[in-house]
C-alpha positions in Angstrom: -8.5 -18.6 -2.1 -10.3 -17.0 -5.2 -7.3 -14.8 -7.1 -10.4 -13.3 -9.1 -8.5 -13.2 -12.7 -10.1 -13.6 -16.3 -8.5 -16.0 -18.3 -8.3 -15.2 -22.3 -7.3 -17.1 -25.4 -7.4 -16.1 -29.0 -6.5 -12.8 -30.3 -6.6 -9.5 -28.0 -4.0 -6.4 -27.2 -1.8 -6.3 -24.2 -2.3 -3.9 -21.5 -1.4 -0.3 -22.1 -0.6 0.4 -18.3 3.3 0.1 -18.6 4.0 -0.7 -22.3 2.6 0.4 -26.0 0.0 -2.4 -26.4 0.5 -4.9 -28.7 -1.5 -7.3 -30.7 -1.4 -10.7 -30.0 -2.5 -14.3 -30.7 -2.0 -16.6 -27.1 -3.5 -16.2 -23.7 -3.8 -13.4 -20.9 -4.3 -14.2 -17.3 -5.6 -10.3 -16.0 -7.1 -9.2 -12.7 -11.1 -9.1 -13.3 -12.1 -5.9 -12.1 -15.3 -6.5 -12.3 -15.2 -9.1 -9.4 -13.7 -6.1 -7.1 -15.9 -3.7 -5.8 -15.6 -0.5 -6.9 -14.6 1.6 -3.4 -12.1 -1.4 -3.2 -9.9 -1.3 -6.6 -10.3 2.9 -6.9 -8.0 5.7 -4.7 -9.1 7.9 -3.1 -7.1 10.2 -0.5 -7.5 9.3 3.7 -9.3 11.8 5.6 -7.6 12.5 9.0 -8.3 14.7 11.5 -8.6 15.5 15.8 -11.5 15.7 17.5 -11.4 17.6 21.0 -14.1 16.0 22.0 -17.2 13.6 21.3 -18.2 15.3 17.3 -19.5 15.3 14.3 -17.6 15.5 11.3 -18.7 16.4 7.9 -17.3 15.7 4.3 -18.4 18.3 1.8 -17.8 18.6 -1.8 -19.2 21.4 -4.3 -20.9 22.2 -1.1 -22.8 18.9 -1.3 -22.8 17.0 2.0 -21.3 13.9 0.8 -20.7 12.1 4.2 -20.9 12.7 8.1 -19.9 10.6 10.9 -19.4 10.9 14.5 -16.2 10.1 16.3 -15.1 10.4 20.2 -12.1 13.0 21.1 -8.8 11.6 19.6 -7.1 10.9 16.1 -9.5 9.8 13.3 -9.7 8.3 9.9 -12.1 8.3 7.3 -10.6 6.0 4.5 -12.0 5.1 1.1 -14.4 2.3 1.8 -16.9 5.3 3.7 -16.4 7.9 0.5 -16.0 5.8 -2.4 -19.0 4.4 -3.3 -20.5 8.2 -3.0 -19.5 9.7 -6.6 -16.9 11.5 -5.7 -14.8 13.5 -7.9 -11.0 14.4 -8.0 -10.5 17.9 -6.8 -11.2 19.4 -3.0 -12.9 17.8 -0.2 -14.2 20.2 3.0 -14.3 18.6 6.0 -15.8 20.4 9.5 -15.7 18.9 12.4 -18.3 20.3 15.1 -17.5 19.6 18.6 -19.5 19.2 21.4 -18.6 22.5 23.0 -19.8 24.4 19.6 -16.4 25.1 18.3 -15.9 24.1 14.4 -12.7 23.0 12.5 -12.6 23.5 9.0 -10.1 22.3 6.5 -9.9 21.3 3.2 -8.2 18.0 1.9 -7.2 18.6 -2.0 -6.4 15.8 -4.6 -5.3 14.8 -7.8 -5.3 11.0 -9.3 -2.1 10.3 -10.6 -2.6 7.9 -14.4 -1.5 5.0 -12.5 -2.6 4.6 -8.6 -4.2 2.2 -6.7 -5.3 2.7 -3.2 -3.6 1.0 -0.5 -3.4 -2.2 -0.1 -4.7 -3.2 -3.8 -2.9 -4.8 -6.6 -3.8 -6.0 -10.1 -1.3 -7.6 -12.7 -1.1 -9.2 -16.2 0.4 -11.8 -18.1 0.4 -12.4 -21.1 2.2 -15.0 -23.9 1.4 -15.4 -27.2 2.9 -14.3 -30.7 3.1 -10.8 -31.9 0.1 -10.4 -34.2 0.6 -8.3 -37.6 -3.2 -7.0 -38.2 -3.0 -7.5 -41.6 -0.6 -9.8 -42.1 -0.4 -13.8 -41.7 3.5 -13.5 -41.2 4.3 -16.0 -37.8 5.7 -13.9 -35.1 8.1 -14.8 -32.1 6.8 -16.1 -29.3 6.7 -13.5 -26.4 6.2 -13.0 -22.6 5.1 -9.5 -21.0 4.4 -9.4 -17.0 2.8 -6.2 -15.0 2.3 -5.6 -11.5 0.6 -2.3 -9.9 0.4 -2.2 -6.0 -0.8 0.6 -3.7 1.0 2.2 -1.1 0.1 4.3 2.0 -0.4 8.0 1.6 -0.9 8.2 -1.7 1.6 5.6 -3.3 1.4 3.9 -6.2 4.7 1.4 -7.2 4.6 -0.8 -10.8 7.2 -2.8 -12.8 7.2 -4.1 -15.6 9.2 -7.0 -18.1 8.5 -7.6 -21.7 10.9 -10.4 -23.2 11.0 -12.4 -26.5 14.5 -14.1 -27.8 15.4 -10.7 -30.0 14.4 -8.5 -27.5 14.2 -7.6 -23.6 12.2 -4.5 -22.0 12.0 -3.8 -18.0 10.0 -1.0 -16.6 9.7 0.3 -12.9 7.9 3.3 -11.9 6.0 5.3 -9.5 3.0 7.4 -8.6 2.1 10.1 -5.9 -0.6 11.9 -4.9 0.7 15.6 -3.6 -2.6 17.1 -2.5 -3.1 20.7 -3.8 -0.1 20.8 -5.7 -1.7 17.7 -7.7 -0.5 14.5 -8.6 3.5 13.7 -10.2 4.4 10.0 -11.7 8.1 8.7 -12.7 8.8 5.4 -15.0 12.1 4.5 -15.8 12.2 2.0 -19.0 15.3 -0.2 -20.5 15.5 -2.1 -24.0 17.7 -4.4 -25.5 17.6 -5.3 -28.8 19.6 -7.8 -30.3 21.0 -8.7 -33.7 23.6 -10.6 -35.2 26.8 -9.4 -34.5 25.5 -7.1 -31.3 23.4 -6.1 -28.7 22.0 -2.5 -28.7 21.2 -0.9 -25.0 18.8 1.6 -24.3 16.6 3.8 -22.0 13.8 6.1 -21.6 12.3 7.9 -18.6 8.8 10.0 -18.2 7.7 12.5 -15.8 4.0 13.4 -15.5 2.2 15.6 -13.9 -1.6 16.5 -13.7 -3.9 18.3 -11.4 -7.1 19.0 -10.5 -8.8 22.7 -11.5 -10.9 23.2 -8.3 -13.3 25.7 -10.3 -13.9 23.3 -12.6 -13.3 20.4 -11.3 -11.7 19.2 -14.4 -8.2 17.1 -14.2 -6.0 18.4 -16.7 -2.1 16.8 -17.7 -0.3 20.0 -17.4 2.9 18.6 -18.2 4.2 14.9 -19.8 8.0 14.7 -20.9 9.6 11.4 -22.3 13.5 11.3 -23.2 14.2 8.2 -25.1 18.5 7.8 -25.7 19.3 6.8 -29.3 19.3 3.2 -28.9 16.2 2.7 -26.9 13.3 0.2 -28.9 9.9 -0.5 -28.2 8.6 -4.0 -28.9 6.5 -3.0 -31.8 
């Protein structure tokens, strides 16, 4: 089975996804997004809806037909691999559903992309190991390992974790994402360090709260809110 990665050696930063990147001299083994396609690695929100009976249903955005389908009476779906591929932007999507009889259902389904999601079903990680790389300095680093892993949820759930370790230090990071619809989209990481020196080992934590949504009128996504409370003896590796 093809794990579509990219292998690199040499000199490169870590991902910025869960940690501050870092310079480094080693090798990275990173999921090639460029191998996925795009309506497969990007979220966007499910339609759902009921149709009384046989009908067509419409996706609208700016009040640009973006999509339209027809579907038999019942429960239906229209997920991200019919709308992704179609340029569409965070913010409102207007759905109508025209029924055979000549009645019409209209609704709206809002969103906001959280910084970190992933659709459902998707995942993408990174590993890297190597030593920390001064940029202008020649001085030989310790060796280090950093792991992260992002996977998509249903509804609108995005989970990642994190682990950065070298013999002086240990970081773990776990987290998660949500898509609220028209209230926009709130994120939560929860981070631990521990440094150590000679005679001790100093324990620390930090957690972040983020929140963004989408300005419909707009259609700009704007970060109304990022907080980050670090405690006194939390360290970052660089």
């Amino acid at each position: 089975k093809k794990i579509k990665s990219k292998l690199t050696v040499g000199d490169k930063y870590t991902s910025a996804d869960l940690f501050d990147s870092v310079p480094f001299r080693g090798f990275s083994l990173n999921k090639d997004e460029s191998m996925i396609p795009f309506s497969q690695r990007t979220y966007y929100p499910t339609i759902r809806g009921i149709a009384k009976t046989n009908a067509t249903v419409e996706v609208r955005q700016n009040g640009y037909l973006i999509y339209s389908t027809s579907v038999p009476p019942g429960q239906f779906e229209i997920g991200r691999e019919q709308i992704a591929d179609l340029g569409v932007g965070v913010g409102v999507l207007d759905v109508s559903i025209y029924e055979k009889n000549g009645q019409v259902q209209n609704y709206t389904v809002p969103y906001s992309t959280p910084v970190l999601s992933l659709p459902d079903g998707y995942s993408k990680y990174s590993v890297t190991i190597g030593r920390y790389r001064e940029v202008n300095n020649d001085y030989i680093d310790p060796v280090f390992f950093e792991g992260t892993y992002i996977y998509g949820l249903p509804y609108g759930f995005t989970l990642f974790g994190g682990v950065q370790w070298v013999n002086i230090y240990n970081s773990y990071a776990i987290g998660a994402s949500k898509d609220i619809g028209e209230y926009g989209a709130l994120s939560f990481d929860w981070k631990t360090s521990v440094s150590k020196t000679d005679t001790s080992n100093e324990n620390g934590h930090a957690y972040g709260i983020r929140y963004n949504k989408n300005i419909a009128q707009t259609n700009t996504e704007v970060s109304l809110a990022s907080h980050y409370y670090y405690s006194k003896n939390y360290r970052t590796f660089s």
